[in-house]
C-alpha beads as a LAMMPS data file, in Angstrom:
LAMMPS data file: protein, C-alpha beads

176 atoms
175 bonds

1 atom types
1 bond types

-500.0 500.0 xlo xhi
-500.0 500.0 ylo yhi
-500.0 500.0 zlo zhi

Masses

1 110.0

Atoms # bond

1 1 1 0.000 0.000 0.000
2 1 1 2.710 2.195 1.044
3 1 1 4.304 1.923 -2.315
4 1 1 1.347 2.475 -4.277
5 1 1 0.905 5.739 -2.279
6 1 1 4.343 6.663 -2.773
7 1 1 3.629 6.412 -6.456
8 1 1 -0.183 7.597 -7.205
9 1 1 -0.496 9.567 -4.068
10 1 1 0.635 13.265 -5.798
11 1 1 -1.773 12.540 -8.400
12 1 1 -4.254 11.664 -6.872
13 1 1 -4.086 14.637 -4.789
14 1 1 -3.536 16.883 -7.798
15 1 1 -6.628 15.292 -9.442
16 1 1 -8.487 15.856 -6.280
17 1 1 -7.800 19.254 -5.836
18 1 1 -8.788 20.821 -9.085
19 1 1 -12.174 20.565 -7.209
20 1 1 -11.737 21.741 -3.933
21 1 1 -8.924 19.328 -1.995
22 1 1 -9.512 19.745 1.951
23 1 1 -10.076 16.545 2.700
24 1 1 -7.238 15.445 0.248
25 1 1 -4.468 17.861 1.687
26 1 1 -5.639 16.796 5.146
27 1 1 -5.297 13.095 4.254
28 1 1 -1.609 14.215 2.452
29 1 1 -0.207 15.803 5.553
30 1 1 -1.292 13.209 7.789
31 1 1 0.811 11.034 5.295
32 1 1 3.080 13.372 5.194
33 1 1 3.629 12.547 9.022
34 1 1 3.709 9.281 8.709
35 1 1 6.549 9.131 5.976
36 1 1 4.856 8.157 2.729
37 1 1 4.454 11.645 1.440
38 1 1 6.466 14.969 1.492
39 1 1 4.458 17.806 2.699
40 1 1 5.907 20.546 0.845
41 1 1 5.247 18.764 -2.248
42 1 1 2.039 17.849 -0.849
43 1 1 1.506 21.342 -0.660
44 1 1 2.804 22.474 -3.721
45 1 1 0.901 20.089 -5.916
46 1 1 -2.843 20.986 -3.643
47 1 1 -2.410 24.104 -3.792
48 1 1 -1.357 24.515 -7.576
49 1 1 -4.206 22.537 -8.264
50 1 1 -6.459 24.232 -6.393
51 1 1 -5.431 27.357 -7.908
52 1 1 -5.966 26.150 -11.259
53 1 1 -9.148 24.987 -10.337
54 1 1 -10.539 28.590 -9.217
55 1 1 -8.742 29.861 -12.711
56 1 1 -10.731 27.368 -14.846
57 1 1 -14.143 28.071 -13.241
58 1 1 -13.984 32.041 -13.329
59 1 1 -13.137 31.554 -16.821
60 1 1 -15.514 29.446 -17.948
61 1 1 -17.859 31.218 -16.267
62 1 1 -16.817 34.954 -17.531
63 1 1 -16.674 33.133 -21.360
64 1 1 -19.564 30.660 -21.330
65 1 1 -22.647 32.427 -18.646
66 1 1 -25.158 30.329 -20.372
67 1 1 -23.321 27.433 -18.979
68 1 1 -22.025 28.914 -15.669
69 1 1 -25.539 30.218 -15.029
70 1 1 -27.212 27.027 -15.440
71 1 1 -25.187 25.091 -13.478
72 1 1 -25.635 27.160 -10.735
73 1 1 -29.629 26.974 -11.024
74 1 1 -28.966 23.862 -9.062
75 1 1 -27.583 25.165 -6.232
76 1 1 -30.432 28.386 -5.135
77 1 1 -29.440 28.782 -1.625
78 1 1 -25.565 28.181 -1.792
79 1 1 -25.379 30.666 -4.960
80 1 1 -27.764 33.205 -2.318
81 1 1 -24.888 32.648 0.335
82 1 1 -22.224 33.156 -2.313
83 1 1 -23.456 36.910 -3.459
84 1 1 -24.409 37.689 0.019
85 1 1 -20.487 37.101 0.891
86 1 1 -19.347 38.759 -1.948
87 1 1 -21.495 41.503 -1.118
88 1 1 -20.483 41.531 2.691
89 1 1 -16.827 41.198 2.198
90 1 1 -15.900 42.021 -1.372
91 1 1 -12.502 41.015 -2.822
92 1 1 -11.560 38.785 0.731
93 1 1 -14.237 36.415 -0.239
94 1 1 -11.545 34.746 -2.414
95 1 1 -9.766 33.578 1.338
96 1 1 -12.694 32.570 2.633
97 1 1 -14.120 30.154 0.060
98 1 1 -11.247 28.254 0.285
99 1 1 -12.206 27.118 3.789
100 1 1 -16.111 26.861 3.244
101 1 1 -17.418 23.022 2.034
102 1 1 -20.417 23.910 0.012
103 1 1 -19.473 27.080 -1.899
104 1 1 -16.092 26.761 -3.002
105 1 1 -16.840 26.275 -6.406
106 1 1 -19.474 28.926 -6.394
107 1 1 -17.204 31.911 -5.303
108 1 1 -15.215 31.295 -8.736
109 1 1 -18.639 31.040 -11.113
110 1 1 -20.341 34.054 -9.032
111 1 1 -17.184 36.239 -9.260
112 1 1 -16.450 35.149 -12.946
113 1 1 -20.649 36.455 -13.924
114 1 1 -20.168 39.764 -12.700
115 1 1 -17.370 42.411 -14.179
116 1 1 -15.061 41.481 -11.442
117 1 1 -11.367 41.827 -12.255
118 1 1 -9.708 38.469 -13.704
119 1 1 -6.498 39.820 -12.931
120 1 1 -7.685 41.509 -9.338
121 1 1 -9.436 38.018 -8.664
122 1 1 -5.620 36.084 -10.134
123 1 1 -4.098 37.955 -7.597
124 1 1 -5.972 36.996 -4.682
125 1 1 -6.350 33.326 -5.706
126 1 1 -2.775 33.046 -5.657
127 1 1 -2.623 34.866 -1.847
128 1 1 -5.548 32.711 -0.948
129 1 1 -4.160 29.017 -1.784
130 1 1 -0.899 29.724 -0.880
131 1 1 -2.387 30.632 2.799
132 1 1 -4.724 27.842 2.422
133 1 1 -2.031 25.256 1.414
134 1 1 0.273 25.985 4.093
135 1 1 -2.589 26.185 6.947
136 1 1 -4.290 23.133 5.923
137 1 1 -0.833 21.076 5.307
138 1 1 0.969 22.086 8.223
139 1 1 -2.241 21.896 10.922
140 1 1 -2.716 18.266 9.201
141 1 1 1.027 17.401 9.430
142 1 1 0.839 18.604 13.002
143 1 1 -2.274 16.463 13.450
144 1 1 -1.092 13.640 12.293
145 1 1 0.546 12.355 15.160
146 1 1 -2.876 11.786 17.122
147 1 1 -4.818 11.032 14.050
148 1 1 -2.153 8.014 13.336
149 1 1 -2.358 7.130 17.365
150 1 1 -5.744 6.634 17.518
151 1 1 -5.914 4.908 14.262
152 1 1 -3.447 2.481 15.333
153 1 1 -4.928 2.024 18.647
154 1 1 -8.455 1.857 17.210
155 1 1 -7.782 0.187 13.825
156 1 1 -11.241 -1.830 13.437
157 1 1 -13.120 1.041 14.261
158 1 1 -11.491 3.871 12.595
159 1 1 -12.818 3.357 8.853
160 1 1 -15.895 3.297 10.411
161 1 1 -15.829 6.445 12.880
162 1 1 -13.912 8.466 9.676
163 1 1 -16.610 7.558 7.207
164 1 1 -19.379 8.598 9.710
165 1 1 -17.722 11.744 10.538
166 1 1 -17.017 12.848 6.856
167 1 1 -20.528 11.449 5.591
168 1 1 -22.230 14.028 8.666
169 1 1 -20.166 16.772 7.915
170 1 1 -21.391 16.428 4.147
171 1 1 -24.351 15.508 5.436
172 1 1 -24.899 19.055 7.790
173 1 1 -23.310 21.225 4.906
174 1 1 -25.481 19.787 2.454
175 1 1 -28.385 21.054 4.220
176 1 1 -27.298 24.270 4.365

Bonds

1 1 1 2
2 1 2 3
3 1 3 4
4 1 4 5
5 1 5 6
6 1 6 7
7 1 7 8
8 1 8 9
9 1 9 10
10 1 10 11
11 1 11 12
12 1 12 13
13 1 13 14
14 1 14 15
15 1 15 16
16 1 16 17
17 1 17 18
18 1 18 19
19 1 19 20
20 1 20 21
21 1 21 22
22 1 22 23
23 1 23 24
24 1 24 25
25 1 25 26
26 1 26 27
27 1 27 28
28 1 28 29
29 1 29 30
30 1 30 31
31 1 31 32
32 1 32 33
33 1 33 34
34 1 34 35
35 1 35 36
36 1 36 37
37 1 37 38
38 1 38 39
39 1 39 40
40 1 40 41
41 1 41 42
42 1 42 43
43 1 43 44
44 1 44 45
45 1 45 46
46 1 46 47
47 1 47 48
48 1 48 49
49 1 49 50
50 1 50 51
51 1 51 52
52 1 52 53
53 1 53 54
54 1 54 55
55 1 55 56
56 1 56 57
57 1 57 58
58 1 58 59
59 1 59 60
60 1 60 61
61 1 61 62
62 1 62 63
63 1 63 64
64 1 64 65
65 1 65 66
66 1 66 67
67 1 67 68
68 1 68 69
69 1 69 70
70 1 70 71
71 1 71 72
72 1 72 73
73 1 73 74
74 1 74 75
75 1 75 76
76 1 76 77
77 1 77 78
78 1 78 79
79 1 79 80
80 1 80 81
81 1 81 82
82 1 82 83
83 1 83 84
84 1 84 85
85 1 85 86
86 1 86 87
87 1 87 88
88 1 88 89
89 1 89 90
90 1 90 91
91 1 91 92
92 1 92 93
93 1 93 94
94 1 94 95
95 1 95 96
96 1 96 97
97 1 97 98
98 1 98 99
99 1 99 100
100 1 100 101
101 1 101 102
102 1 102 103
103 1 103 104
104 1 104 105
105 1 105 106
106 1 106 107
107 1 107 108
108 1 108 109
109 1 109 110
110 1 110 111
111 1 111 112
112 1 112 113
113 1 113 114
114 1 114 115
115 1 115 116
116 1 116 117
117 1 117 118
118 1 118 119
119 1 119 120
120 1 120 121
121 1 121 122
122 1 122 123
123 1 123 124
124 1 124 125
125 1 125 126
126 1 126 127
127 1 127 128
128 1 128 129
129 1 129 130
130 1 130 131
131 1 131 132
132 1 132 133
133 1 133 134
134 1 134 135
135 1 135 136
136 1 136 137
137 1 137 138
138 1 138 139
139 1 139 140
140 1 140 141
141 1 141 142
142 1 142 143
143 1 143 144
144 1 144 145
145 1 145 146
146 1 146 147
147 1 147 148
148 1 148 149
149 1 149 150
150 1 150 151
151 1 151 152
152 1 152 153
153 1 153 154
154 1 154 155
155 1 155 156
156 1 156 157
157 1 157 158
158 1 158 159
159 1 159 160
160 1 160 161
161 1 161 162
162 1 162 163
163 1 163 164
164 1 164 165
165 1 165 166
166 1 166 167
167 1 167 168
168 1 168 169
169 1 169 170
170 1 170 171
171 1 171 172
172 1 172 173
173 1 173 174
174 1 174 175
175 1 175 176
């Protein structure tokens, strides 16, 4: 297993990223701990495709609306929440997005609909994921001492308690 993580690991994480990539950096630096990853590639390759992910959507939204707008017909409330923080907070909205399940695809297609700068929205997706690369990878690198403890110590029940956890979480975010 180890070897096949060693091999597929970075891109799978790349691959997973485009899209978002929380959970994915979280499960890298935890690996990262352990020895089968390195965390500053880790880092590098989450956070470059999570940049490039945010690039592609406010694109494709600011060059194809008819596309961008239906596809986020689907999604009423979260596209209501999305505005509302790019009303609130403007141009920071970029950070925050990064750290909210639920939306962060959103921020990209809601930013790229309106005449919001591509370069003034460049520029603050590469502050944002930089901050959001190092955060996430170092707090999981630092958490991966417990995280392997407890999943050592509670092997046969760990797959179990981590899919319940990350199906709730989905679950509660979902609903928002």
């Amino acid at each position: 297993m180890e070897e096949f993580i060693r091999e597929w690991g970075y891109l799978a994480l790349f691959a997973y990223s485009f899209g978002g990539g929380f959970v994915g950096l979280v499960i890298a630096g935890v690996l990262s701990y352990a020895g089968d990853l390195n965390l500053f590639v880790s880092m590098i390759v989450a956070g470059s495709s999570n940049f490039l992910g945010d690039q592609f959507l406010f694109y494709m939204a600011r060059n194809n609306k008819s596309y961008a707008n239906t596809t986020m017909k689907k999604y009423g409330r979260k596209v209501a929440l999305a505005h509302l923080l790019m009303r609130r907070y403007g141009s920071p909205v970029v950070f925050l997005q990064k750290y909210i399940y639920g939306i962060k695809t959103l921020i990209p297609l809601a930013m790229g609909l309106t005449k919001y700068s591509f370069q003034k929205f460049t520029i603050y997706n590469i502050f944002a994921t930089v901050v959001w690369a190092v955060v996430v990878g170092y707090a999981s690198y630092l958490m991966g001492e417990i995280i392997l403890t407890y999943a050592e110590e509670y092997k046969y029940y760990g797959v179990a308690i981590l899919l319940t956890i990350i199906f709730s979480v989905s679950y509660y975010f979902r609903k928002i």
